[in-house]
BAFI-3210 file (N, C-alpha, C; in Angstrom, 3 decimals, decimal comma, padded with zeros to 6 digits):
// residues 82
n [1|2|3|4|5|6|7|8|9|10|11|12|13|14|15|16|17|18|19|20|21|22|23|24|25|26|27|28|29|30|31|32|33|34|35|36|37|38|39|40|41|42|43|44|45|46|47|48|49|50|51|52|53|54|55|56|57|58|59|60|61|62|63|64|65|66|67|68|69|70|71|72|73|74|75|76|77|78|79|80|81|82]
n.u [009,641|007,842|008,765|008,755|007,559|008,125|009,060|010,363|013,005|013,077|013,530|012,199|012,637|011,593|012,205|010,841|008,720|007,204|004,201|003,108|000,876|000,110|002,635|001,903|-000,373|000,524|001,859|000,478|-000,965|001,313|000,975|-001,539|-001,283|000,904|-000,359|-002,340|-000,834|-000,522|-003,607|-004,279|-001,836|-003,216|-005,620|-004,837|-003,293|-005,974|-007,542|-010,285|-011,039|-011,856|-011,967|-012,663|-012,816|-010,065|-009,154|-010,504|-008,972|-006,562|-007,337|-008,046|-005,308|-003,519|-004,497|-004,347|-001,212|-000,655|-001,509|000,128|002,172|001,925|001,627|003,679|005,750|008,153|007,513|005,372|005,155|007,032|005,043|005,128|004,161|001,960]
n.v [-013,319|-011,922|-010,481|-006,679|-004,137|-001,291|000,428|-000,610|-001,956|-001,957|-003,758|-004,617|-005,979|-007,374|-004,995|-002,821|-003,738|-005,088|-004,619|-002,274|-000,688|000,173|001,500|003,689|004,787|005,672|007,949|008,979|009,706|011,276|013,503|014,798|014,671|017,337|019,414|019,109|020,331|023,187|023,758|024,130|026,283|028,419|028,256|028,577|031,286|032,458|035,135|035,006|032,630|029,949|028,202|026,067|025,593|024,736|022,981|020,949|020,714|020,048|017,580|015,980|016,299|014,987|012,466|011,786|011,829|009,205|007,426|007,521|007,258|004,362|002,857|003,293|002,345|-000,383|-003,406|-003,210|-002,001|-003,815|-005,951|-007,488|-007,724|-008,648]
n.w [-007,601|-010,454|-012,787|-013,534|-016,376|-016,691|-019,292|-022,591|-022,409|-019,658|-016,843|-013,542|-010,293|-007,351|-004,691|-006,089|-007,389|-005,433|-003,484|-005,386|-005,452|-003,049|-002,011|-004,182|-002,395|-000,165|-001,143|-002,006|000,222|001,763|-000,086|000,898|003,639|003,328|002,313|004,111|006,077|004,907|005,516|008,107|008,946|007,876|008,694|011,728|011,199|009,950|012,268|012,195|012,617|014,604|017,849|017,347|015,091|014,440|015,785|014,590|012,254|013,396|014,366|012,516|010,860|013,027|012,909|010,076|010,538|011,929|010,928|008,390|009,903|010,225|008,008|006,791|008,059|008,133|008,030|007,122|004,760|003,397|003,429|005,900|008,207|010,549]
ca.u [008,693|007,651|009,651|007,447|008,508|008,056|009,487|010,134|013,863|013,665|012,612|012,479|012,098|011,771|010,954|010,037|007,358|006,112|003,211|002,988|-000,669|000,713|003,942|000,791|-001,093|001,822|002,940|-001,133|-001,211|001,942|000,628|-002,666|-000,625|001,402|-001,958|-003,458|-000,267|-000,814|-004,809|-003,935|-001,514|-004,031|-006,511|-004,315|-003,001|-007,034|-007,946|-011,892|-011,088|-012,970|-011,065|-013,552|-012,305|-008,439|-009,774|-011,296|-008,186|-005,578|-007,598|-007,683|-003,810|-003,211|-004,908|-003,236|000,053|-000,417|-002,011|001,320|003,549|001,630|001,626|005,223|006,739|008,843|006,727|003,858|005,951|007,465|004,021|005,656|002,729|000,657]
ca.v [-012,317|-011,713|-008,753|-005,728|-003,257|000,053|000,818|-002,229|-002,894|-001,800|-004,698|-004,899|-007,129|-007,275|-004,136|-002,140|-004,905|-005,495|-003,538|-000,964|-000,311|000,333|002,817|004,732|005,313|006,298|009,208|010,619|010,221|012,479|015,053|014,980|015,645|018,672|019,756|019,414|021,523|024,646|023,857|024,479|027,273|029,414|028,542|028,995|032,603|033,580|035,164|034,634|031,123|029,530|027,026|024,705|024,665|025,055|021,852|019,980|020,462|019,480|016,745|015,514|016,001|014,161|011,209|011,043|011,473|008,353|006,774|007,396|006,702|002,947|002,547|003,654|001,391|-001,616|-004,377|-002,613|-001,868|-005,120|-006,678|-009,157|-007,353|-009,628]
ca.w [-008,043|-011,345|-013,052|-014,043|-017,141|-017,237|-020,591|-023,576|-021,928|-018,122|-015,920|-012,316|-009,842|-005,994|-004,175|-006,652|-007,648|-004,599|-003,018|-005,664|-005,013|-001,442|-002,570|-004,240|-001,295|000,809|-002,059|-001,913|001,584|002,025|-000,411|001,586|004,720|003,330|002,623|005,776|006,791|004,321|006,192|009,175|008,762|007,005|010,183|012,540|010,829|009,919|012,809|012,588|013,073|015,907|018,228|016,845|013,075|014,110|016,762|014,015|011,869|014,183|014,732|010,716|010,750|013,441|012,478|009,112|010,715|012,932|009,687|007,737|010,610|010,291|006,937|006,196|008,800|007,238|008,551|006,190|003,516|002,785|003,688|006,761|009,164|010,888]
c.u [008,795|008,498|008,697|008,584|007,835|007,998|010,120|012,057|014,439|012,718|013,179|011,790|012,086|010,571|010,351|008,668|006,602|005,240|003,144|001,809|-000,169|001,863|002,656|000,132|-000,112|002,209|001,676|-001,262|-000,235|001,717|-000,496|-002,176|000,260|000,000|-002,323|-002,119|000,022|-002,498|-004,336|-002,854|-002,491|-005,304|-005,909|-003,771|-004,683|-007,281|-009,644|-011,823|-011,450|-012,184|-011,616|-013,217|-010,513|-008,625|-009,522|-010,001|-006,728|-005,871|-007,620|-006,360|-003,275|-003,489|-004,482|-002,069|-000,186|-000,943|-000,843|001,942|003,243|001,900|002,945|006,011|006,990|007,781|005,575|004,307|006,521|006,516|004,950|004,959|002,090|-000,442]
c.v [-012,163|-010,040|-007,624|-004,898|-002,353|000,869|-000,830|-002,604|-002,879|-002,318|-004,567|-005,604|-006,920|-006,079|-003,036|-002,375|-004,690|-004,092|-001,967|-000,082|000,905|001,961|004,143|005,172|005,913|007,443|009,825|010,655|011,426|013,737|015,704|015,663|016,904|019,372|020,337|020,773|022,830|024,626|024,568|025,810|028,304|029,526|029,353|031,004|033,398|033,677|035,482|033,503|031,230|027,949|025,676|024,294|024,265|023,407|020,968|019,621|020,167|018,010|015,499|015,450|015,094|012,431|010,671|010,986|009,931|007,054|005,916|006,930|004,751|002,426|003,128|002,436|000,040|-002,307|-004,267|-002,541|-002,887|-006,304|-008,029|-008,309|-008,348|-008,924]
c.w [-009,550|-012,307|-013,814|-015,128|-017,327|-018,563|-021,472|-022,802|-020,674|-017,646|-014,594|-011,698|-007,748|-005,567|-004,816|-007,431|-006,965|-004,012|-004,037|-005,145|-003,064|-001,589|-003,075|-002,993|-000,551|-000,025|-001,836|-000,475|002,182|001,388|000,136|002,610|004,651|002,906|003,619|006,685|006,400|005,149|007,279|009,542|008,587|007,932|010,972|012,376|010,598|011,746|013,085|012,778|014,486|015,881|017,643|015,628|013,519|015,139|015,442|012,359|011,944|014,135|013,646|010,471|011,698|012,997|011,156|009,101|011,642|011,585|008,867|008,398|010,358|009,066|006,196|006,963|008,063|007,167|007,034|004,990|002,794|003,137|005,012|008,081|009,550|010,872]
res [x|x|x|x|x|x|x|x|x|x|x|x|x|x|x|x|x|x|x|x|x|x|x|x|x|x|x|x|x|x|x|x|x|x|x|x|x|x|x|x|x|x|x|x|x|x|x|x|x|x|x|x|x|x|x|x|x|x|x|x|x|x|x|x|x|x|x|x|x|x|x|x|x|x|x|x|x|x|x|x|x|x]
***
């Protein structure tokens, strides 16, 4: 792998190279999901909420936890995924 530099005399090489693009998405996707879990709190605690929004935002958290759980796993992370 090619060594990347940060600053003019810190190079690295390996896994902090690889998939950065990837390492990004995985750091906004977890601030998305603490997110979605101050959302959902703040449903779940208003009580004018309607099973239909507290529904429809269960349903948005779930799906980016099963998201993350995919896209965190090694396989994905060190790109050797089929």
């Amino acid at each position: 792998m090619f060594p990347y530099a940060d600053k003019p005399e810190d190079y690295w090489t390996g896994y902090f190279t690889s998939r950065a693009g990837a390492k990004w998405q995985v750091r906004e996707g977890q601030a998305a999901l603490h997110a979605a879990g101050w959302l959902y709190s703040i449903r779940v605690l208003d009580q004018n909420s309607t099973d239909g929004q507290i529904s429809s935002v269960i349903a948005a958290r779930d799906a980016l936890l099963d998201s993350m759980g995919i896209y965190q796993h090694h396989d994905a992370v060190t790109g050797t995924a089929k």
